[in-house]
C-alpha positions in Angstrom: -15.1 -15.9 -3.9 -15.4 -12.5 -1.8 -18.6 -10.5 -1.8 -18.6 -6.4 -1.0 -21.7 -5.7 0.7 -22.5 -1.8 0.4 -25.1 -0.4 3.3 -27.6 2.5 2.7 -31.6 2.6 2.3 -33.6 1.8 -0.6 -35.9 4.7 -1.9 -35.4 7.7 -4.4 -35.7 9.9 -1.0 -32.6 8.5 0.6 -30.2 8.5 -3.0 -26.9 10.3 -2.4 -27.3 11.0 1.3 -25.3 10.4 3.9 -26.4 7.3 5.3 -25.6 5.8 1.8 -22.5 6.2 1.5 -22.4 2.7 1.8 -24.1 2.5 -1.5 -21.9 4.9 -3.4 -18.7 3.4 -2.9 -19.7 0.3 -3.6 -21.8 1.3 -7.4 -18.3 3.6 -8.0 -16.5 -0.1 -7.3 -19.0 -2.1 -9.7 -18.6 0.5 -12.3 -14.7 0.6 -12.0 -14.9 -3.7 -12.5 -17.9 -3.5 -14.8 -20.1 -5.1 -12.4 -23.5 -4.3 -13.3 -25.4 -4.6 -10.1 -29.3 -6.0 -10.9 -30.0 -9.2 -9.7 -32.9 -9.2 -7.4 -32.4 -12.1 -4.8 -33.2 -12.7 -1.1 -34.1 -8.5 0.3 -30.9 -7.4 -2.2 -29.6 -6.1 -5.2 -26.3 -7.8 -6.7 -23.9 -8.3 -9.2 -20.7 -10.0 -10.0 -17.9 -10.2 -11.9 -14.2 -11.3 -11.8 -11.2 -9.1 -10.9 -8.2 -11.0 -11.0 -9.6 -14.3 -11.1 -11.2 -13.3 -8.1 -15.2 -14.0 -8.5 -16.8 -11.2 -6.1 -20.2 -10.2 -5.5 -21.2 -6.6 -5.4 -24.1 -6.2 -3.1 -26.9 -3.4 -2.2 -29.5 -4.8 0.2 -33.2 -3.6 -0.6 -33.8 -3.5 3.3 -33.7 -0.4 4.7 -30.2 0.0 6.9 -31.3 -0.9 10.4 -32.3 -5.1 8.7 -29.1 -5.5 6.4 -28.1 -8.5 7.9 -31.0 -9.9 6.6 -30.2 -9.5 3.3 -26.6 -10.1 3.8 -26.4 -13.6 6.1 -29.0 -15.4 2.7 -26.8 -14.3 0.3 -24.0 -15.5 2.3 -25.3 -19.0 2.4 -26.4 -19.1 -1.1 -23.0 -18.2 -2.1 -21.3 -20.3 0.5 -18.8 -17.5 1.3 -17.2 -17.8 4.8 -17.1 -14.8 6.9 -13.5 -13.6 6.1 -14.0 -13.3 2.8 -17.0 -10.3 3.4 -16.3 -6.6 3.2 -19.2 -4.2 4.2 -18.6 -0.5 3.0 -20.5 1.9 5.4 -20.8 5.7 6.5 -19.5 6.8 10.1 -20.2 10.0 11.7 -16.9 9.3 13.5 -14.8 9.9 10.8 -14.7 13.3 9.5 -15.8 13.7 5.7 -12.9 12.4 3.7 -11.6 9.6 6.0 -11.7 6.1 5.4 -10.6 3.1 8.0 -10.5 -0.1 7.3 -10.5 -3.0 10.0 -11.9 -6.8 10.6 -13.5 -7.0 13.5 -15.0 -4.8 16.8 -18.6 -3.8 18.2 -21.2 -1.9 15.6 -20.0 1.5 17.3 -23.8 2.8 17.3 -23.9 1.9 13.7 -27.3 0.0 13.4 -26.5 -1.4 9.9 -23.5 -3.6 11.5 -25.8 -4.3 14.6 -28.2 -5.9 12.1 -25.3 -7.8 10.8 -23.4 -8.6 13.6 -27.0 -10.2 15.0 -27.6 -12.4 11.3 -24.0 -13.7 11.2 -23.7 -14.3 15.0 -20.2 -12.5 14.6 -18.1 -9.5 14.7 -15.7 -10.6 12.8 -16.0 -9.2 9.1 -13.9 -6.7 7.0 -15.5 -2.8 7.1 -14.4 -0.1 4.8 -15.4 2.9 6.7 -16.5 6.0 5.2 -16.6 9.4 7.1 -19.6 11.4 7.1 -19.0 13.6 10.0 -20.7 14.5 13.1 -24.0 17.0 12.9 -23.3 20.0 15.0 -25.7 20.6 18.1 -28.0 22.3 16.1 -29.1 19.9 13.8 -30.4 16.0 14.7 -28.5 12.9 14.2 -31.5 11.5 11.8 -31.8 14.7 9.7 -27.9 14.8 9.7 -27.5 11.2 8.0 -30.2 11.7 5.7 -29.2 14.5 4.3 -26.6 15.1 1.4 -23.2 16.4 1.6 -22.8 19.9 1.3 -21.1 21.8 -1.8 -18.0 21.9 -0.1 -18.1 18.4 0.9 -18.8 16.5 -2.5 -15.3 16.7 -3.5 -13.6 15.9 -0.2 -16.3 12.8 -0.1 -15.3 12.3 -3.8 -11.8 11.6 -2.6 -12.6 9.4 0.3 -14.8 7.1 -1.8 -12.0 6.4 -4.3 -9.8 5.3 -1.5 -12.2 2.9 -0.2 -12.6 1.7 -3.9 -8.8 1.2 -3.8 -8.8 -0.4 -0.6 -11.4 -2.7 -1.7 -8.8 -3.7 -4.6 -6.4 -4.5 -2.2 -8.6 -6.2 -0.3 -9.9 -8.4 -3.4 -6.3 -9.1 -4.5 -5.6 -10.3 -1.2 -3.8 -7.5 1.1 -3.8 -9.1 4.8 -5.9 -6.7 7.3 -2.8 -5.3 9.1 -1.1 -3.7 5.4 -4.8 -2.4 4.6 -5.1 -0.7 7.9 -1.5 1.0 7.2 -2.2 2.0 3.8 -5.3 4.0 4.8 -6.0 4.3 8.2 
């Protein structure tokens, strides 16, 4: 059983911004496997389906971003899902819009979602699908930056990025080791 855990912030406000990238990727990957993602259980939103013969859990925690590893470390235990077999999908202003990496492990890099979750599981060492977002130039703020949507020219460059994390979440599900992930689309 592997569960995809997709980070953003609940609220009609927040839909298609930045920070919920997270989100995005992970509805485009429930809809792609028919997942319908509903259930209301322990501060999250989930689905699930097979793929493969693969059970997996699609998840959207109903925290805001900066407490997702409270939603994520219940459902975890719940599920009895060991660590390696978790994928969180998130945005990084690192990344320029339209580039994904993919790695196991390493610090939250200023990301507070991953902080949260680091903290809950007591471990860095997870699967992340990250999704570029860009960096805000000087003139605008971090906050206002992330919470705000792509631009016109963006949405199709963002388009493409989210269906490479959808496919690296495939390969991920089917069982692609962390090292041919990383040189597929890093």
């Amino acid at each position: 059983m592997k569960m995809i855990v997709g980070l953003g912030n609940i609220g009609p406000q927040y839909d298609r911004t930045r920070h919920n990238t997270g989100f995005m990727v992970v509805e485009q990957f429930a809809q792609a496997h028919g997942i319908n993602i509903k259930t209301r259980k322990m501060n999250a939103k989930y689905g699930s389906g097979f793929i493969n013969n693969e059970k997996v859990i699609v998840v959207e925690p109903t925290t805001f971003m900066n407490d997702s590893g409270i939603a994520v470390k219940p459902l975890m235990d719940y599920f009895d899902i060991p660590v390696e077999n978790i994928a969180i999908v998130h945005d990084d202003m690192d990344l320029p819009v339209g580039k994904i990496r993919v790695k196991d492990k390493g610090s939250a890099g200023g990301h507070n979602g991953i902080k949260s979750i680091i903290y809950n599981l007591g471990t860095e060492n997870f699967t992340r699908v990250r999704v570029g977002t860009g960096h805000p130039d000087k003139a605008n703020s971090v906050v206002n930056y992330v919470l705000g949507r792509f631009s016109k020219d963006q949405v199709p460059v963002f388009k493409q990025a989210a269906d490479h994390a959808v496919n690296a979440l495939d390969d991920w599900v089917d069982g692609l080791t962390i090292s041919d992930l990383e040189n597929r689309y890093n």
